[in-house]
C-alpha positions in Angstrom: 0.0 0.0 0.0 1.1 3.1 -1.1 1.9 6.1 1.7 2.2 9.7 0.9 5.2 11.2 3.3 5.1 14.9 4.4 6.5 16.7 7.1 6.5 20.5 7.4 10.7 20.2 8.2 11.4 19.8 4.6 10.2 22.1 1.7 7.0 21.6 1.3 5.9 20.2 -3.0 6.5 23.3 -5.5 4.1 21.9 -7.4 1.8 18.5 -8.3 3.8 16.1 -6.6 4.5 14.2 -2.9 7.7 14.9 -0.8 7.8 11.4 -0.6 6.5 8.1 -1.1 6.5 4.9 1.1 5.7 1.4 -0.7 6.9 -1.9 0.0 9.4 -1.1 2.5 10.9 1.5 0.2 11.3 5.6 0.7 11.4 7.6 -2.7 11.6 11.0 -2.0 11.1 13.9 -4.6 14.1 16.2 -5.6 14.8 18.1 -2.5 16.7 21.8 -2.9 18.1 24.4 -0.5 15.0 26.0 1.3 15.1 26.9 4.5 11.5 25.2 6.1 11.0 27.4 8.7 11.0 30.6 6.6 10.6 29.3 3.4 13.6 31.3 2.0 16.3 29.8 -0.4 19.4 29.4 0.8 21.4 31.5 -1.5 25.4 31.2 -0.1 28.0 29.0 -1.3 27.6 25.5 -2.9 28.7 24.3 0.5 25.8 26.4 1.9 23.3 24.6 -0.1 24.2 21.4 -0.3 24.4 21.4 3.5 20.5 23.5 3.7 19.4 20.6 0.8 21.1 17.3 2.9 19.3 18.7 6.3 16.0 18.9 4.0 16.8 15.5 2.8 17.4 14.0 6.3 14.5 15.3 8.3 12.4 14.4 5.2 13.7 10.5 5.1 13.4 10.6 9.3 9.7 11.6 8.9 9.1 8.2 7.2 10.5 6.5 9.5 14.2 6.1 8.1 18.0 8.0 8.0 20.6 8.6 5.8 22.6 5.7 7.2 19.7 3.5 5.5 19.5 5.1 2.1 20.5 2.7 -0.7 20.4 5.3 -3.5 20.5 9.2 -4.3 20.7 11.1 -7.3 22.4 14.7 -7.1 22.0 17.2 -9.9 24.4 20.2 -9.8 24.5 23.3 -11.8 28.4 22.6 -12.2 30.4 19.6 -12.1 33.2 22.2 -11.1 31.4 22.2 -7.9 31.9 18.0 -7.3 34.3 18.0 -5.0 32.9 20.7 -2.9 29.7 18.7 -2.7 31.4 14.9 -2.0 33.1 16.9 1.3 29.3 18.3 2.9 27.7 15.0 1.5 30.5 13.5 3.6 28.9 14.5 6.6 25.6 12.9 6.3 26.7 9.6 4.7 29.2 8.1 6.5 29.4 4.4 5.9 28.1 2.0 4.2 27.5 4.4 1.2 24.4 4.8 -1.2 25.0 4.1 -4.6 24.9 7.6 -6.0 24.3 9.2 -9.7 25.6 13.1 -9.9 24.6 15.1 -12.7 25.5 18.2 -13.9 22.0 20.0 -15.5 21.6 23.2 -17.4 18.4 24.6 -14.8 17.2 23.6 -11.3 14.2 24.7 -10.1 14.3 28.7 -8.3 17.8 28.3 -10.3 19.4 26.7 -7.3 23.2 25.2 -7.7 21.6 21.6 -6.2 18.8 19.1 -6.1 19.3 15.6 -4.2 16.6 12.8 -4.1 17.2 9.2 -2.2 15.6 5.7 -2.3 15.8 4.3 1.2 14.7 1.2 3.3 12.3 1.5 6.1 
């Protein structure tokens, strides 16, 4: 049975769509980028700054159904510029430690509000 996943901790659906979805033991969460929840802002800074505002995001998000980072099996990151790996690998660092995810990173043209990064994750309940 399919369960919709949303918690007001995360940035809340820009548009026809769920923050997440639970089914069959799996999490899929949407594409997650740099708002700040509690004002609804964008975090505007650094690469760093984002990725680290769009990893929080992604964390309370995957703890409001019920799962961490530490159980996430995959996660796809789309950056403005692959110039900017490196500098993401370090802050992505911080929330997955061990046992990584597989991972896809793309660079794309446009992100949505014309942010620098978008992250979604597939994880186990």
């Amino acid at each position: 049975m399919k369960k919709i996943i949303s918690t007001d901790k995360a940035p809340a659906a820009i548009g026809p769509y769920s923050q997440a979805i639970e089914i069959n033991g799996l999490v899929f969460t949407s594409g997650v980028i740099p708002i700040i929840p509690e004002t609804g802002e964008l975090e505007t800074g650094s690469i760093e700054a984002q990725a680290e505002q769009a990893l929080k995001n992604l964390a309370a998000l995957l703890q409001e159904a019920g799962t961490s980072t530490d159980k996430t099996i995959k996660t796809t990151v789309f950056i403005k510029n692959m110039d900017d790996f490196a500098k993401v690998n370090e802050v992505y660092a911080k929330y997955f430690t061990s046992d990584f995810p597989a991972r896809s990173c793309v660079e794309v043209a446009r992100l949505p509000k014309d942010v620098l990064i978008e992250i979604e994750a597939i994880a186990e309940k």
